[in-house]
C-alpha positions, -999 to 999 in steps of 0.1 A, spaced: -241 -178 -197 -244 -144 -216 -216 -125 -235 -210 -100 -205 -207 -129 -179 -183 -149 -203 -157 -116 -208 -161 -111 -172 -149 -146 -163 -121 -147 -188 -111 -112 -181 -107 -125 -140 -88 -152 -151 -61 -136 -171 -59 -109 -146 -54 -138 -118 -36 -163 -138 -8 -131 -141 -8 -122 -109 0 -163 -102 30 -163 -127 43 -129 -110 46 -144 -77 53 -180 -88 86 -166 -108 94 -142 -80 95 -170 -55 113 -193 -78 146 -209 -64 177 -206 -87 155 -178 -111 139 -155 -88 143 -137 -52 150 -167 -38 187 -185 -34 194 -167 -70 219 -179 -93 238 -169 -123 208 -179 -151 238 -193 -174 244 -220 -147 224 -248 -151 240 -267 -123 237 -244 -97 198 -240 -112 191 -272 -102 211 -278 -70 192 -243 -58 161 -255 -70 168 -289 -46 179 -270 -17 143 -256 -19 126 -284 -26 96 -275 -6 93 -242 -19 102 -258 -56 77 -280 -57 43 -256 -47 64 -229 -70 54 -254 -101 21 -260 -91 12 -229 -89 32 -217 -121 9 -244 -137 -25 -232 -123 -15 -196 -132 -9 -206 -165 -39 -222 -170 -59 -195 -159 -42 -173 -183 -49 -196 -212 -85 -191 -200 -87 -151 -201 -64 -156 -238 -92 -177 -254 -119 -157 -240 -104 -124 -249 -96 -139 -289 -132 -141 -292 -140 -105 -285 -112 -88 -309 -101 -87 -342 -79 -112 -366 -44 -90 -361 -45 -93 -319 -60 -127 -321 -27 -139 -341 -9 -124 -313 -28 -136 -285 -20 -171 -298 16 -167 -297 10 -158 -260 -9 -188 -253 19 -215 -271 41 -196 -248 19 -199 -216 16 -236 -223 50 -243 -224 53 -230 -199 34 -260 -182 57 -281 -201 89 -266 -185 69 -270 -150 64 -307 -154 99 -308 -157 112 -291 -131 87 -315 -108 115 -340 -120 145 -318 -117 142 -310 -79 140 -346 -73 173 -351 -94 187 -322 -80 174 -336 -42 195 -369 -55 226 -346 -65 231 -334 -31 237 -369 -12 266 -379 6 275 -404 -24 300 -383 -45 298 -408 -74 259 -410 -75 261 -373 -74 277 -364 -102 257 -390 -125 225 -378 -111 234 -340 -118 244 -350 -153 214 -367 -160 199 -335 -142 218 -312 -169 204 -334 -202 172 -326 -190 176 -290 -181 190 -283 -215 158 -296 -227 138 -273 -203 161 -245 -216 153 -249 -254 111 -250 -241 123 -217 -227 137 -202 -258 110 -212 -278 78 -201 -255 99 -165 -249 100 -161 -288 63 -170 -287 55 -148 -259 71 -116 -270 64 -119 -305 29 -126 -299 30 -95 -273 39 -75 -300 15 -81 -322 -12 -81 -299 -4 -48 -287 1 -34 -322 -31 -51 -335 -54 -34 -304 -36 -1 -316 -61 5 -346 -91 -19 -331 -86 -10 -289 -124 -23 -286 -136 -39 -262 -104 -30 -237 -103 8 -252 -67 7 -241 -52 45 -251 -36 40 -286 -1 53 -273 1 27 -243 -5 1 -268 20 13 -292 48 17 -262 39 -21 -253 45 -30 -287 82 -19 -291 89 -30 -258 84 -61 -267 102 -64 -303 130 -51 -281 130 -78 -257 127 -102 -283 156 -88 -302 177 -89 -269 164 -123 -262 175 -139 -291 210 -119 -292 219 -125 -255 210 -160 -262 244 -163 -282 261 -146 -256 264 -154 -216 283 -123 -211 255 -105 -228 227 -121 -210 241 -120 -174 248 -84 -184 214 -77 -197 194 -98 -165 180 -61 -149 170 -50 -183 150 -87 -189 135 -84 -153 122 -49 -162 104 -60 -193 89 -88 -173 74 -68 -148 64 -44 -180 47 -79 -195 30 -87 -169 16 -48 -159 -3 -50 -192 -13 -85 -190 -30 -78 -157 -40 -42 -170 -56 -64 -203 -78 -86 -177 -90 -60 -159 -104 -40 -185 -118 -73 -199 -135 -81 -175 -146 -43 -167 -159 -43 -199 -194 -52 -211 -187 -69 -243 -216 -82 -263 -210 -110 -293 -178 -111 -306 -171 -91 -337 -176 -115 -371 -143 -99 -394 
């Protein structure tokens, strides 16, 4: 398999594996278009996710798949650029697999959740705090794979300001990416301390998201529009 044929591959792969995650977390009961609920409520989370079990259930599998594919196009692109984006690119792949992590869970959660809504109001409640325990768990996966994620956005798009090759994004995209992302992970980590904060700051996170994943598609196309040769040696 030549150079050319490996950066096209990977470069496919990240820009599929984003598109996956986009609609996977769109369609995501409890978190995205569908039966949405406050994101501080963990309860209502998982009794959502339950009453869309169906829908909860091929949401994670396909959350998983796109994830991997994204890890593909991440360790394809590391090889073709330099040491600063390749630090970055690895802080987007820790956060892209835990984000398999958290899936796995929720394949447990809607079952829980599935338990939570019988007609026993006893068995209920002890199967929705058992569901809680676990969702905290999920919830501190999610805090750390989101600092991950934007941090390693960040750098990544900072690194490819000085050394664009081979994606030749324009220097000034790269650096708007860049404080988009410090912001969000600023916000992140104060609206984390705050549920008044973050339910006030939800449109603002969606918007970033979207912005995330823009570039992350816009970084697999040009990867695998490019024609990179060997990967650079610095």
């Amino acid at each position: 398999m030549t150079r050319w044929t490996e950066a096209r591959l990977g470069g496919w792969s990240l820009l599929s594996g984003t598109v996956a995650v986009a609609v996977g977390y769109a369609l995501s009961p409890g978190r995205g278009m569908v039966d949405t609920v406050p994101s501080t409520s963990l309860a209502d989370l998982t009794l959502a996710m339950a009453r869309n079990a169906t829908l909860s259930y091929a949401v994670a599998v396909v959350l998983v798949l796109g994830a991997l594919l994204m890890l593909n196009g991440i360790a394809t692109l590391r090889r073709f650029t330099a040491p600063l984006p390749r630090l970055g690119l690895l802080g987007m792949a820790v956060g892209a697999l835990l984000q398999m992590v958290m899936r796995g869970f929720d394949y447990m959660l809607i079952g829980m959740g599935e338990a939570a809504l019988g007609p026993d109001p006893e068995q209920s409640a002890q199967w929705l705090e058992s569901a809680l325990g676990m969702q905290r768990t999920v919830w501190g996966l999610h805090f750390t794979g989101s600092v991950a994620g934007y941090a390693g956005m960040a750098i990544l798009a900072f690194g490819l300001i000085s050394r664009p090759e081979p994606l030749r994004l324009p220097p000034v995209l790269n650096g708007i990416v860049a404080a988009l992302a410090l912001g969000s992970l600023v916000l992140f980590i104060a609206a984390w301390h705050s549920n008044t904060l973050e339910l006030r700051l939800a449109p603002v996170f969606g918007l970033m998201s979207a912005s995330g994943i823009i570039y992350m598609g816009l970084l697999g196309w040009r990867l695998a529009r490019s024609e990179a040769g060997d990967p650079p040696t610095d």
